[in-house]
matplotlib code that plots the C-alpha trace (Angstrom):
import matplotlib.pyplot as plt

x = [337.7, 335.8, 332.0, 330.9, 326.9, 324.3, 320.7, 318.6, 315.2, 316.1, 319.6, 320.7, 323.6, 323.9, 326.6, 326.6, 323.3, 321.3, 320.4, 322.2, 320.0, 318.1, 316.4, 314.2, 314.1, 317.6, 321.4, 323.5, 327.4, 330.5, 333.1, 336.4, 338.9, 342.6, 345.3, 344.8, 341.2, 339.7, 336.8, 337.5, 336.6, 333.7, 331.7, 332.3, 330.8, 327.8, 326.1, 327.1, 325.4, 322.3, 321.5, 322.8, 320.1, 319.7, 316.0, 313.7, 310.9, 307.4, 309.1, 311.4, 314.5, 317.1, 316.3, 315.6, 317.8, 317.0, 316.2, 313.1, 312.3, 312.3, 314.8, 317.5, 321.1, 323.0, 326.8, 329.5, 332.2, 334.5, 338.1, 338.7, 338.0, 341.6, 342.9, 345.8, 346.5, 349.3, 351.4, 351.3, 348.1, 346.8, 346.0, 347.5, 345.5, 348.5, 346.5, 343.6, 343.2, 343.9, 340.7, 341.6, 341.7, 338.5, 336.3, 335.8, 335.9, 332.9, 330.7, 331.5, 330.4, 327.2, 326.7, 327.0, 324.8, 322.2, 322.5, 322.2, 318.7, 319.2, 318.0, 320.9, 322.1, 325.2, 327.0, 329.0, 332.6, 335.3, 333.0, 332.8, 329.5, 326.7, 325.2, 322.7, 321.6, 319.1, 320.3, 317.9, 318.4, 321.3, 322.8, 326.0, 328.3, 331.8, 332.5, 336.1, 337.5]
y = [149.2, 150.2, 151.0, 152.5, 152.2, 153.3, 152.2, 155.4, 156.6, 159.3, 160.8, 163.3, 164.9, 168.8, 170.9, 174.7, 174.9, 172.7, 169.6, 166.8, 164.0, 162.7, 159.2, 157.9, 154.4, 152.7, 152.7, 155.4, 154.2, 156.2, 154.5, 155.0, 153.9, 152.8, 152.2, 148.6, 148.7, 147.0, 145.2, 141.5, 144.3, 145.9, 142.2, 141.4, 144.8, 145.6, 142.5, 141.7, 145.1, 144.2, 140.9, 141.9, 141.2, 144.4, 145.2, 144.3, 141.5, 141.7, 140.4, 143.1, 140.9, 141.8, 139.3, 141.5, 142.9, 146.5, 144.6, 142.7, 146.0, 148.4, 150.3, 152.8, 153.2, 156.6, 156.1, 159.1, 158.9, 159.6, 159.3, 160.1, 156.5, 155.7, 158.1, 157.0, 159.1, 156.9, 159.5, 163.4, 164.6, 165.9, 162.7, 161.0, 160.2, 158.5, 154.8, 156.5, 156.1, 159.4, 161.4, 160.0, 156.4, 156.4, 158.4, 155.9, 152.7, 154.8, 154.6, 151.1, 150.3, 152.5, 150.8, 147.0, 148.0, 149.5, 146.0, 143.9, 145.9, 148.7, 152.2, 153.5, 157.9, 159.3, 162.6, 164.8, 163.5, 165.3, 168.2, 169.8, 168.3, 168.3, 164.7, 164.5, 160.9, 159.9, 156.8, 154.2, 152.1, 153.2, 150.8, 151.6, 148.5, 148.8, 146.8, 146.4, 144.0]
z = [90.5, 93.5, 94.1, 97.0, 97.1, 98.2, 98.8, 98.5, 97.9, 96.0, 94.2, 91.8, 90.7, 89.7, 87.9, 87.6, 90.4, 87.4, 88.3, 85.5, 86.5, 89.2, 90.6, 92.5, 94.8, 93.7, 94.0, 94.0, 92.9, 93.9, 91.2, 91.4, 88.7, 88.8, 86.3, 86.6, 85.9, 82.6, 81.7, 84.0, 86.9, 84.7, 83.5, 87.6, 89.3, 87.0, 87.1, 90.9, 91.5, 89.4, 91.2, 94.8, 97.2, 99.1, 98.9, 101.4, 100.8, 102.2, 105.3, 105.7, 104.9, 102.1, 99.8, 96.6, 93.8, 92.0, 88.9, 91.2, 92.9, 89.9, 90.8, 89.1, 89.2, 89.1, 89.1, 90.1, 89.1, 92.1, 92.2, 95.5, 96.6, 95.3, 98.6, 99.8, 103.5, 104.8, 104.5, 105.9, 105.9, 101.9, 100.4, 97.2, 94.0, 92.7, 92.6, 90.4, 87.0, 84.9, 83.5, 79.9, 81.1, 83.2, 81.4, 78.9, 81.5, 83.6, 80.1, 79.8, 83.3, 82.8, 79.7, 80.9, 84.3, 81.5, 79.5, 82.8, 82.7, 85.4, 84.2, 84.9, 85.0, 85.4, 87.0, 84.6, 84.5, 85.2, 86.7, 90.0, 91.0, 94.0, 95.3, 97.0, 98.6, 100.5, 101.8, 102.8, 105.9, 105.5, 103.2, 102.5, 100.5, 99.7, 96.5, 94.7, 91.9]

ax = plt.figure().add_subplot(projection="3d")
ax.plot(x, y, z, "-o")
ax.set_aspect("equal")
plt.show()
């Protein structure tokens, strides 16, 4: 499992020129899925992401989670981030997950990062779908498990 994320001020996710759901100050979470992928790398990620210290204090450090800051959570499904572009030059999805086994491992992982206590929205999977992130900092964080 891999999370690409994203501190932002603001996210949302549209299908079809409608916008699906939106946030405001949080994390947005590119996850990608492979075959291999269960729930050891599920009950690691969400509540790693839920405590990681990526907020600034009223010193300006990063010494505060979402949960301390308030914040919400949308996660995209995305798999993409399973690219392999060793060879030639259109990638392979070969190390992703199918749509019928990550589907329901994205709702689990939406469903544990809700239960560690992060609002938490989601993009439309399987769709053709528009991001938009306003990253703050930037703070960008590759995670994998």
């Amino acid at each position: 499992m891999r999370v690409l994320l994203q501190r932002v001020t603001k996210g949302s996710v549209s299908v079809n020129e409608k916008v699906h759901s939106e946030i405001g100050p949080g994390l947005v979470l590119l996850l990608g899925i492979s075959p291999d992928d269960g729930d050891e790398q599920i009950n690691y990620l969400a509540p790693k992401i839920a405590n990681l210290r990526i907020f600034e204090d009223t010193d300006g450090k990063l010494n505060r989670s979402i949960l301390e800051v308030g914040g919400e959570a949308l996660v995209i499904s995305q798999f993409t981030l399973y690219a392999n572009t060793h060879k030639g030059r259109r990638p392979s999805f070969t190390n992703a997950a199918r749509p019928e086994d990550a589907s329901p491992l994205v709702a689990r992982f939406v469903k544990r990062l809700t239960a560690e206590g992060v609002p938490t929205k989601t993009g439309e999977f399987g769709a053709h779908m528009l991001v938009e992130i306003h990253n703050d900092g930037p703070v960008t964080i590759w995670m994998e498990k």
